[in-house]
C-alpha positions as CSV (number, residue, x, y, z in Angstrom):
1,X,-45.0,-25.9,-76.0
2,X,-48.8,-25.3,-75.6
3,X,-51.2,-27.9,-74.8
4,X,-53.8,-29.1,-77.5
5,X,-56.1,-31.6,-77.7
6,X,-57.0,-33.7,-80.7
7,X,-60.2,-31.9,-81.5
8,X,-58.5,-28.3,-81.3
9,X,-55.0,-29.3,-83.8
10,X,-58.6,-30.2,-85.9
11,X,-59.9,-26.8,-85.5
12,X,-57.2,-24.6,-86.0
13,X,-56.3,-26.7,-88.8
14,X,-59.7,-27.5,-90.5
15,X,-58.7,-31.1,-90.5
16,X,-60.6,-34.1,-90.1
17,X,-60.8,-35.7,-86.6
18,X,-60.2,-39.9,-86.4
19,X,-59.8,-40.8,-82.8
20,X,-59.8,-39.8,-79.4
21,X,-61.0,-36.1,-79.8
22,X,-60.0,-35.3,-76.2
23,X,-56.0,-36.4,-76.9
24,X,-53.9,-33.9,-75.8
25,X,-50.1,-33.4,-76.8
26,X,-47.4,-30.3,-75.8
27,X,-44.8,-31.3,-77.9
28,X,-43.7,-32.4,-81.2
29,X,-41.2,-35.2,-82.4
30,X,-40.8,-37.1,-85.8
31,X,-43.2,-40.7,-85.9
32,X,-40.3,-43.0,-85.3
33,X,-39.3,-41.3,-81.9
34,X,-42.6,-39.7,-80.7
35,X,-43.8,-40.7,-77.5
36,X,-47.7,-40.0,-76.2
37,X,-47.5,-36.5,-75.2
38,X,-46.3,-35.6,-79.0
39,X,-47.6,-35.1,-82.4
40,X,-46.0,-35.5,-85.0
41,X,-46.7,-35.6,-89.4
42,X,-46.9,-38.2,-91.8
43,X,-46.3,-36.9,-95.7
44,X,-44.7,-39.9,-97.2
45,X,-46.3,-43.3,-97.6
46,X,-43.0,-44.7,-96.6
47,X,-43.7,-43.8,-93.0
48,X,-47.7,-45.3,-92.9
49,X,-46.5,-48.4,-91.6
50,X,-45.4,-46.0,-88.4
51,X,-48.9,-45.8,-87.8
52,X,-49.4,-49.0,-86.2
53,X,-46.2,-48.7,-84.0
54,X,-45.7,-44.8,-83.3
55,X,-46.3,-44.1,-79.6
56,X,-47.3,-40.8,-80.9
57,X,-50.4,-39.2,-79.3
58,X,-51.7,-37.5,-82.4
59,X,-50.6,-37.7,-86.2
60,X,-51.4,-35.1,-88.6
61,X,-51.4,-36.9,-91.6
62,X,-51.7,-35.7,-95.6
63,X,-55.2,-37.0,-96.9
64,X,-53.5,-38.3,-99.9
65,X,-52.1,-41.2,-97.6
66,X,-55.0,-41.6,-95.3
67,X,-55.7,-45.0,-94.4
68,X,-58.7,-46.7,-95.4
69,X,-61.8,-46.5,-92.9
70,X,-61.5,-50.0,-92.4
71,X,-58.0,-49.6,-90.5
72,X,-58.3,-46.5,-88.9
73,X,-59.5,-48.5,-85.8
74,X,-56.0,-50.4,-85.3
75,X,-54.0,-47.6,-85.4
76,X,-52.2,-46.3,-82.4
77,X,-52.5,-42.3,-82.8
78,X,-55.6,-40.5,-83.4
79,X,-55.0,-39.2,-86.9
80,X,-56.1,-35.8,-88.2
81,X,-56.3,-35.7,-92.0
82,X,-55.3,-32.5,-93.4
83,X,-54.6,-31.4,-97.3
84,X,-50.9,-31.1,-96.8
85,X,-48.9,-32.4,-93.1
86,X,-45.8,-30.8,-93.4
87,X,-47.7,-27.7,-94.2
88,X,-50.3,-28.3,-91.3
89,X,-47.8,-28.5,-88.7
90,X,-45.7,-25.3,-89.7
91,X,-48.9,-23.9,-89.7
92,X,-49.5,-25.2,-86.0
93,X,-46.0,-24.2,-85.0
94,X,-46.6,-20.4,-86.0
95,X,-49.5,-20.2,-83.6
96,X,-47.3,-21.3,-80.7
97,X,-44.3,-19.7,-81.3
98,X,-46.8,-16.6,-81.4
99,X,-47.6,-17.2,-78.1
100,X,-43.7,-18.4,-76.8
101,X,-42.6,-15.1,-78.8
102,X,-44.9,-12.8,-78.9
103,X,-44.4,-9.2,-80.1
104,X,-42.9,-6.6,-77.9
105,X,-44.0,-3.0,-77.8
106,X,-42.4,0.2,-76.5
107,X,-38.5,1.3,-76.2
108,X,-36.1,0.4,-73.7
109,X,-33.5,2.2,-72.2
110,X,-30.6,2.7,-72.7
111,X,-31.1,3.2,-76.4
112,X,-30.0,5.9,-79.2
113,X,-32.7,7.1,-81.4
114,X,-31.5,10.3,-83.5
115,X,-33.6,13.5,-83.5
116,X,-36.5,13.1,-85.7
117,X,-36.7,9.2,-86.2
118,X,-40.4,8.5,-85.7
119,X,-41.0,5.4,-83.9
120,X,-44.5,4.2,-84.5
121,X,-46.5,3.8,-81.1
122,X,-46.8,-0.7,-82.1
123,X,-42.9,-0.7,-82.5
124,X,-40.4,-2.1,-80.1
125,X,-36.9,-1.1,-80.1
126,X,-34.1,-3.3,-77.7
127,X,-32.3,-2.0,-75.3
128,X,-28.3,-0.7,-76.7
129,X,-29.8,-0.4,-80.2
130,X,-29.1,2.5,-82.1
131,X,-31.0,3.8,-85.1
132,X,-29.3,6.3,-86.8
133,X,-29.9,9.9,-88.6
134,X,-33.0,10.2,-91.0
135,X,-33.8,6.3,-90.5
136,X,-37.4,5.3,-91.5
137,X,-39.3,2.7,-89.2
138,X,-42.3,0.6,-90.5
139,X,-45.3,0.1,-88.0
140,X,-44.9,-3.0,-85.8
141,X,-41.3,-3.1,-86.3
142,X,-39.0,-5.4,-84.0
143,X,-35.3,-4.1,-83.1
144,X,-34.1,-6.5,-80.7
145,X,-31.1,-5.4,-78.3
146,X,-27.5,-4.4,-79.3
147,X,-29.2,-3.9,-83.3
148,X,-27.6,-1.0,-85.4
149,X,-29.9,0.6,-88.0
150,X,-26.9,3.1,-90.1
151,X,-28.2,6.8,-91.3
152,X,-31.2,7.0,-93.8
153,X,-31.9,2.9,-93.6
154,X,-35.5,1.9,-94.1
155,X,-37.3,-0.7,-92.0
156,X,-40.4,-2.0,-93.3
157,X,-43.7,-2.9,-91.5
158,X,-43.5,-6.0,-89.0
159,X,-39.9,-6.7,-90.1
160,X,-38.1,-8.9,-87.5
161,X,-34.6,-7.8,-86.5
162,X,-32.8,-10.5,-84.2
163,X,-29.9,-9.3,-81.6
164,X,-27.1,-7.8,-83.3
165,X,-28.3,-7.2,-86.7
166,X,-25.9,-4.7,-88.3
167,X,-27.9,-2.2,-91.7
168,X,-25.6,-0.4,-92.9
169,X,-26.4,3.4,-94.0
170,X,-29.0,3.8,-97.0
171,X,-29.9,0.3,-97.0
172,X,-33.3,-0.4,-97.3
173,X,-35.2,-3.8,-95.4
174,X,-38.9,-4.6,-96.7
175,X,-42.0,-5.7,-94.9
176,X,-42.5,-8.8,-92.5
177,X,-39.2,-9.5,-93.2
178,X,-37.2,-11.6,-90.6
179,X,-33.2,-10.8,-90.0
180,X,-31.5,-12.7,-87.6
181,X,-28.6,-12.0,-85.8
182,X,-25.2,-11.3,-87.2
183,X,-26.7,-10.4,-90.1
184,X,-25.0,-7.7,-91.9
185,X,-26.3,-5.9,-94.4
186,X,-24.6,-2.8,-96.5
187,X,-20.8,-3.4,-95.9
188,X,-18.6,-2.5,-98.1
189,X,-18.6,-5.1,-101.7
190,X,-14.8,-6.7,-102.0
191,X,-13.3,-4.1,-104.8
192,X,-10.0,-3.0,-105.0
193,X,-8.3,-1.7,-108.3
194,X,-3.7,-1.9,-108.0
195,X,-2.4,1.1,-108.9
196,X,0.7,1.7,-110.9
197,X,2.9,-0.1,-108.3
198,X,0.9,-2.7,-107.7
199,X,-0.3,-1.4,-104.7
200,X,-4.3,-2.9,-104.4
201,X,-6.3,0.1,-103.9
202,X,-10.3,0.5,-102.5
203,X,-12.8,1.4,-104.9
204,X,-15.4,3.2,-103.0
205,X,-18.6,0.9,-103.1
206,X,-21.6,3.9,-102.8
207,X,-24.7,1.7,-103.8
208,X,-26.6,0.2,-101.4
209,X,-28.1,-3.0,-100.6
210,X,-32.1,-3.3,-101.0
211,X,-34.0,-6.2,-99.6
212,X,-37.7,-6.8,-101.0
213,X,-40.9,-7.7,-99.0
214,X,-41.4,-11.4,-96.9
215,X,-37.7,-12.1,-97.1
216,X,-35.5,-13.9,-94.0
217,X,-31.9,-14.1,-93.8
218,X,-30.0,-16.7,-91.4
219,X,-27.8,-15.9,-88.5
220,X,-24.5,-14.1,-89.7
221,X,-25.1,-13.8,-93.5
222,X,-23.8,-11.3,-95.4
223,X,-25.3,-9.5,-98.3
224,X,-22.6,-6.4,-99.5
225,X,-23.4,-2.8,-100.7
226,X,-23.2,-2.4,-104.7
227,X,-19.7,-0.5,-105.6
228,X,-22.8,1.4,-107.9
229,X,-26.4,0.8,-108.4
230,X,-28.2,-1.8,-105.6
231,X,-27.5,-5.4,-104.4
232,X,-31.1,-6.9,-104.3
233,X,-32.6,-9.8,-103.0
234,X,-36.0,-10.0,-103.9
235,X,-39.1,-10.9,-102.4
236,X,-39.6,-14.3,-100.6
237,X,-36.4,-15.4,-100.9
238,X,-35.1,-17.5,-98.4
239,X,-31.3,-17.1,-97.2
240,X,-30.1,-20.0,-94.4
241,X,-27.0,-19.4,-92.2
242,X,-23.6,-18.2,-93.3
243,X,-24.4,-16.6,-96.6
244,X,-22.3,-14.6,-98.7
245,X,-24.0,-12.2,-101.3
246,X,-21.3,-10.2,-103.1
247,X,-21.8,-6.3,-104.8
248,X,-24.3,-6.0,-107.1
249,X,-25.4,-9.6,-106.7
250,X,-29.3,-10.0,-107.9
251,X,-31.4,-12.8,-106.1
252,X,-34.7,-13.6,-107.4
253,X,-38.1,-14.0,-105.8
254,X,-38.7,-17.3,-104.1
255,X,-35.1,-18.6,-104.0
256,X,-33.3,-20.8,-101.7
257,X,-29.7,-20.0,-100.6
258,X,-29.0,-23.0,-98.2
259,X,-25.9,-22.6,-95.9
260,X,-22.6,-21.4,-97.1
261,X,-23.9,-20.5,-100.4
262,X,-21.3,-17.8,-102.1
263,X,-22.0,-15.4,-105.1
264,X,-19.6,-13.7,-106.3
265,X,-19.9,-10.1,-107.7
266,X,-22.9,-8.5,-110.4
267,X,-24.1,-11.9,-110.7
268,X,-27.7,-12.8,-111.0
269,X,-29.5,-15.5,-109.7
270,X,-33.4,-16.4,-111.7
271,X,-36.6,-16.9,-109.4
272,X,-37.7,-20.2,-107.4
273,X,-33.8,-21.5,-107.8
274,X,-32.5,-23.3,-104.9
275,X,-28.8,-23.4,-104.0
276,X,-27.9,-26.3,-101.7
277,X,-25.4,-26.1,-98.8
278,X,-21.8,-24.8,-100.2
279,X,-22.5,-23.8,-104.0
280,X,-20.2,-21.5,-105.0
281,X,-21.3,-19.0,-108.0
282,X,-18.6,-17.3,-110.0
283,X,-19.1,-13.2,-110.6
284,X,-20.5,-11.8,-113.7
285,X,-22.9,-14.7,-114.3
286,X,-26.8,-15.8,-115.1
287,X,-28.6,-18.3,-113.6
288,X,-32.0,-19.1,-115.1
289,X,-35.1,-19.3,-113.1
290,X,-36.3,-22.8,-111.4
291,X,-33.1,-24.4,-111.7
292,X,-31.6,-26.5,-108.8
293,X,-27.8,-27.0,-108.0
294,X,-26.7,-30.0,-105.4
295,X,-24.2,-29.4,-102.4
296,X,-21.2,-28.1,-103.4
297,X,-21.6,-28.0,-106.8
298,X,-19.3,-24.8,-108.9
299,X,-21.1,-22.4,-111.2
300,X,-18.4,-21.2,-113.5
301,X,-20.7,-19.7,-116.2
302,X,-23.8,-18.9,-117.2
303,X,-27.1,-21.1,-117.0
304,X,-29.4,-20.5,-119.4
305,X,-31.7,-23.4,-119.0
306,X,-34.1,-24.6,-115.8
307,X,-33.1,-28.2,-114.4
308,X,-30.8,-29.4,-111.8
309,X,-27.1,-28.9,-111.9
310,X,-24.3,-30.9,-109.6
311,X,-20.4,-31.1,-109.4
312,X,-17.6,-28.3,-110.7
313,X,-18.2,-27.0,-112.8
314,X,-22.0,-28.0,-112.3
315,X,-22.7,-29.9,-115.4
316,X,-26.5,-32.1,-115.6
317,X,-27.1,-33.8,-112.5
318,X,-27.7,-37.3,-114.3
319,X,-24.9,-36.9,-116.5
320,X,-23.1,-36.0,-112.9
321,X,-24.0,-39.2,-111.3
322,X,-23.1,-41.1,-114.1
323,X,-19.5,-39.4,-113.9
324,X,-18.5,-39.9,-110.1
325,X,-19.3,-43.6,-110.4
326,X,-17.1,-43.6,-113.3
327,X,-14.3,-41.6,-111.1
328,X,-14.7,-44.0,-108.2
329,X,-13.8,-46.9,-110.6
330,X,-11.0,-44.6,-112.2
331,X,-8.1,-46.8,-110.5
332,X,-9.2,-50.3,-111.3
333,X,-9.9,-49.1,-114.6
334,X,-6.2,-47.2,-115.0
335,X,-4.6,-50.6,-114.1
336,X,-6.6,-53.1,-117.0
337,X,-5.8,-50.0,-119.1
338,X,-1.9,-50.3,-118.5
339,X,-2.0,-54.5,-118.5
340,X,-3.6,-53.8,-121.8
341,X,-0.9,-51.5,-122.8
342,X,2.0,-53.9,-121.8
343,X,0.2,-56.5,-124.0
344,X,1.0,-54.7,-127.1
């Protein structure tokens, strides 16, 4: 990481200074582990205590929590208050990994570009990618190596494609998106149709698979090809790791699919929801905007109402709660049930 001083986190930041201004750190850690070279965030008031302890050199620190003028003096760090820490330092963290990473230009060779694929002159394409017939490139667009971009797919402006990013043909990738790699996008949606001895035959899938504007998908997700129509997934949505969007699935804007999320087929799932690590959604369903389901939890039918869902089938997260503590005391509660019973 880059070196900064106090008084420049405070610039770039528009934060206020309280401390050493000339502190400098080139790395970041969390509070409890942090030694002087790092900085490192405060956004709970659980974790102000830290401030008296952290070896941290400089804390970034919501101004919600700050500490009262009177005890800025005893603590360890110098402190810069910002409106929101967590915020502040992914904020910080783009600027560097701007300079780490920065954007490539030009193509390198060995490559295949098909006749008549324009290449804008701020574009970079990786060496052993191929872009296909009729393909459409955005300006500033990022094709990293070993990448395959199928006949007639569009790539929007400043979209980010990782090594070995697979888009299938037709499919369409918005701007500023971010793909990384193994992510596939277009294959083929899981339909098959037995014929009249049972024998399970494909059902062409000839949609495609449209991803909106601002969207990023985690290494080696999956997002299928409609059998008719378009998979979508639309803008802002966040997709983590090891994601599986069937056919004809719709994703709306803003929402979270942590790892090992599955949808099944034509269902669709509302704006700003978020989808902790392993839910599994069954096919032809609705999920209503804003509403929030726990690791691992089942959707077996439709959700009609915003709030936050756990178990299988996801049921009311309270209600949830209430019920595994009532599982876990299933056993002692089976046995003065069956003393009872002998007692009759």
């Amino acid at each position: 990481m880059i070196q900064f001083t106090a008084q420049q986190i405070a610039g770039i930041l528009g934060g206020t200074l309280s401390g050493d201004p000339a502190r400098a750190v080139s790395d970041v850690a969390p509070i409890e582990s942090a030694e002087p070279h790092q900085l490192s965030y405060v956004t709970d008031e659980k974790y102000l205590p830290l401030l008296r302890t952290t070896r941290a050199g400089v804390v970034l620190v919501s101004q919600s929590l700050a500490p009262q003028p009177a005890d800025m003096p005893d603590l360890c760090p110098t402190l810069v208050l910002v409106e929101n820490a967590r915020g502040a330092m992914a904020q910080l963290l783009t600027a560097v990994a701007e300079v780490l990473n920065p954007r490539k230009r030009g193509v390198e060779q060995p490559c295949y570009i098909s006749e008549g694929v324009e290449v804008p002159e701020d574009a970079y394409i990786g060496a052993f990618a191929y872009i296909g017939r009729g393909v459409r490139l955005g300006r500033g667009v990022q094709i990293y190596p070993q990448s395959y971009i199928g006949d007639y797919a569009v790539i929007g402006d400043n979209t980010l494609i990782y090594p070995g990013v697979r888009v299938y043909h037709h499919c369409q990738v918005g701007r500023d998106c971010i793909l990384h790699s193994g992510v596939v996008i277009g294959a083929d949606g899981f339909g098959f149709e037995p014929d009249a001895q049972g024998v399970n035959r494909k059902v062409p899938q000839i949609g495609a698979v449209i991803i909106e504007d601002d969207v990023e998908i985690g290494a080696n997700t999956t997002i299928d090809r409609a059998m008719m129509g378009n998979t979508v997934v639309r803008r802002n949505a966040k997709l983590d790791n090891l994601v599986q969007v069937a056919h004809n699935v719709q994703v709306g804007e803003s929402t979270f699919l942590c790892a090992q999320v599955g949808i099944a087929g034509s269902s669709t799932v509302g704006s700003h929801c978020v989808l902790a690590g392993q839910v599994g959604v069954a096919g032809h369903i609705s999920i209503a905007d804003n509403s929030v389901f726990g690791a691992q939890s089942g959707v077996a039918g439709s959700v009609r109402r915003a709030g936050s869902y756990m178990g299988y089938p996801a049921i009311d997260a309270a209600r949830w709660r209430r019920s595994v503590v009532g599982f876990k005391n299933l056993p002692e509660m089976m046995t003065q049930l069956n003393k009872l019973d002998k007692q009759q």
